[in-house]
LUMVEXNU-717459 format. One line per field, with one value per residue: z, y, x of N, C-alpha, C in turn. Coordinates in Angstrom, 2 decimals. Layout:
nup: (Z:...);
nnorth: (Y:...);
neast: (X:...);
caup: (Z:...);
canorth: (Y:...);
caeast: (X:...);
cup: (Z:...);
cnorth: (Y:...);
ceast: (X:...);
This chain:
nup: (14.70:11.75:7.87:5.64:2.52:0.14:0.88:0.14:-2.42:-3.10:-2.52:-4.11:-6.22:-6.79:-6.81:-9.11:-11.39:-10.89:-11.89:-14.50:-15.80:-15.71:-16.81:-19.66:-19.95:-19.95:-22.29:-24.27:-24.29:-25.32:-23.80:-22.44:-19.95:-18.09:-16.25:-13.95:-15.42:-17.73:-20.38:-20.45:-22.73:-24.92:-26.20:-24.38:-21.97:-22.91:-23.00:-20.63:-19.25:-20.53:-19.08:-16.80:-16.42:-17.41:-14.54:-12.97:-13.83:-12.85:-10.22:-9.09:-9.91:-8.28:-5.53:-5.62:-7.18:-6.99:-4.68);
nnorth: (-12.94:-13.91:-13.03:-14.74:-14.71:-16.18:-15.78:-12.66:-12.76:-14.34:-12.12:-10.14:-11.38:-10.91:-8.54:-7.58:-8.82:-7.33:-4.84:-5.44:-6.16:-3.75:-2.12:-3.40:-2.57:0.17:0.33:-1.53:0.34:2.81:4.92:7.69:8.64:11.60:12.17:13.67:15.94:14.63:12.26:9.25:7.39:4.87:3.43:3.07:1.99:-0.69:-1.74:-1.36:-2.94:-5.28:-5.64:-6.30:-8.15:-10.32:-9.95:-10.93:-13.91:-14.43:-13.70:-15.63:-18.05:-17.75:-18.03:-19.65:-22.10:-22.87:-24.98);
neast: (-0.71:-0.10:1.23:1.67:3.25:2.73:-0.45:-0.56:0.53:-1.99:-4.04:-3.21:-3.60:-6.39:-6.64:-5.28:-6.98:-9.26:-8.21:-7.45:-9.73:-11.71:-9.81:-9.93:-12.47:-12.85:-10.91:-12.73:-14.93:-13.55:-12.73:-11.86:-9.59:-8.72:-5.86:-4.10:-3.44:-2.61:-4.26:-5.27:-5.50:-7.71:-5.83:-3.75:-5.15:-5.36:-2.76:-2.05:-3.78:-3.23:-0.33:-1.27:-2.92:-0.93:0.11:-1.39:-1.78:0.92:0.22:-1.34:-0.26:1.81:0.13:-2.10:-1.44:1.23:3.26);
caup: (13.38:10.74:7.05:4.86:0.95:-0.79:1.72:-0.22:-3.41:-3.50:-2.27:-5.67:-7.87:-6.57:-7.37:-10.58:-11.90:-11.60:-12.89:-15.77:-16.39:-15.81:-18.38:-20.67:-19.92:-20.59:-23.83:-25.35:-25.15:-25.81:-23.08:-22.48:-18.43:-17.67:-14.97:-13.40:-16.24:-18.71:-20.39:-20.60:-24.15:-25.10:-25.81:-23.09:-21.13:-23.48:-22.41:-19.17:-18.85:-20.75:-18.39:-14.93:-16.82:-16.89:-13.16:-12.42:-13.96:-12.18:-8.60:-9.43:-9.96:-6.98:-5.11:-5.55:-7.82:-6.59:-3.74);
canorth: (-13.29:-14.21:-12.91:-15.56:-14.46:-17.15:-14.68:-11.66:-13.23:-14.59:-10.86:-9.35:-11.51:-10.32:-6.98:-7.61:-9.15:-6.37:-3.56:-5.79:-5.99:-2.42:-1.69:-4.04:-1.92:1.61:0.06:-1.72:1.60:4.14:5.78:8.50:9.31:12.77:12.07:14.45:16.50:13.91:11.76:7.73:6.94:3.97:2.38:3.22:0.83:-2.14:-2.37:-1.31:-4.26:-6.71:-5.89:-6.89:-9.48:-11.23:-10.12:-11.29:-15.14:-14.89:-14.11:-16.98:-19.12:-17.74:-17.77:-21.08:-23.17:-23.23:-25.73);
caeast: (-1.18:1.19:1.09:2.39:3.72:1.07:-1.71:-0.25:-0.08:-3.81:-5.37:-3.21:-4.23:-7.77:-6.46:-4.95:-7.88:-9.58:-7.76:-7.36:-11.78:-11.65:-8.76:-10.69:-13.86:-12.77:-10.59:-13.28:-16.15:-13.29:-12.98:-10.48:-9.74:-7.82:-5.23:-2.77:-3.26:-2.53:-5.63:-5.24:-6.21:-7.78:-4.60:-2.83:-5.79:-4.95:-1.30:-2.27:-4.87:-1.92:0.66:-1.78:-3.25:0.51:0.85:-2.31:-1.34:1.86:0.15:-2.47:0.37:2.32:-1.08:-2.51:-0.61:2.77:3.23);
cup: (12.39:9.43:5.99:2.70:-0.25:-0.12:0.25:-2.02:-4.16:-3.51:-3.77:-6.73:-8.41:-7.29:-8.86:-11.98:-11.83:-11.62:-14.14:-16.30:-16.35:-16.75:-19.41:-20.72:-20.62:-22.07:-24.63:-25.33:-25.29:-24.82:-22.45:-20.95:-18.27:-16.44:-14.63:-14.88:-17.46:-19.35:-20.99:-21.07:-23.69:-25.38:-25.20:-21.99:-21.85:-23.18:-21.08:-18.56:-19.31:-19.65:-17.10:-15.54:-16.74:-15.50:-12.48:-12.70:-12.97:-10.70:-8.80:-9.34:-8.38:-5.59:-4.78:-5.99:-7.19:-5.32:-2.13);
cnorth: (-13.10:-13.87:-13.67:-14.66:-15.10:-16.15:-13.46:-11.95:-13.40:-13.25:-10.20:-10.25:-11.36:-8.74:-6.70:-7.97:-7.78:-5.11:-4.39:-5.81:-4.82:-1.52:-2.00:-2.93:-0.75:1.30:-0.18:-0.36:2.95:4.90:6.61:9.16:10.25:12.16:12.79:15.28:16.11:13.54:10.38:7.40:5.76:2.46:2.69:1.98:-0.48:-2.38:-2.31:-2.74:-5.57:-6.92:-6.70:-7.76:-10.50:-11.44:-11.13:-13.39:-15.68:-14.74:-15.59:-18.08:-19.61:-18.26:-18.86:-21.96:-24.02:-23.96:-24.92);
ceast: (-0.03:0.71:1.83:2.52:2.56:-0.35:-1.69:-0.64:-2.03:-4.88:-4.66:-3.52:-6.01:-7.82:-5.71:-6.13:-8.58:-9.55:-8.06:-9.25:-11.43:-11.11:-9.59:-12.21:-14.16:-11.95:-11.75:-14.80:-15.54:-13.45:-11.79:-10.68:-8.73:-7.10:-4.01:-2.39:-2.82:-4.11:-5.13:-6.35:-6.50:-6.50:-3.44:-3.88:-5.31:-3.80:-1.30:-2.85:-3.94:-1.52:-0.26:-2.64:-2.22:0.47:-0.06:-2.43:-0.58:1.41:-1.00:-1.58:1.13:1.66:-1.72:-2.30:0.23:2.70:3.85);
C-alpha cells in the first residue's frame, strides 16, 4: 500500500478544519483553557484558528485542487 502526498494532504485539511471550528468555538464564548501551566486566552484561539484556517486552504488546494 502506497501513501501518496495529495492522501496526506486531504486527511489535514480534515484536521485543519477542525481545529479551526474549535478555535472559532472557544473564541467566540470566551473561553479560557489552562495548558502546561499557561491559559490560552480568547485571543490566543483567534490567531490560532487564522493561522489553520490558511493551512487548512492551502491543504484543500494541495488536496484536491491541484492537478
Amino acid at each position: 500500500m502506497r501513501i501518496t502526498a495529495k492522501d496526506v494532504f486531504k486527511f489535514l485539511s480534515g484536521v485543519f478544519f477542525a481545529t479551526t471550528t474549535s478555535s472559532a468555538y472557544f473564541a467566540w464564548y470566551q473561553v479560557s483553557v489552562p495548558f502546561l501551566g499557561l491559559t490560552v486566552t480568547p485571543d490566543l484561539w483567534v490567531v490560532r484558528g487564522f493561522i489553520h484556517f490558511v493551512l487548512f486552504l492551502i491543504a484543500v488546494y494541495c488536496g484536491f485542487v491541484r492537478k
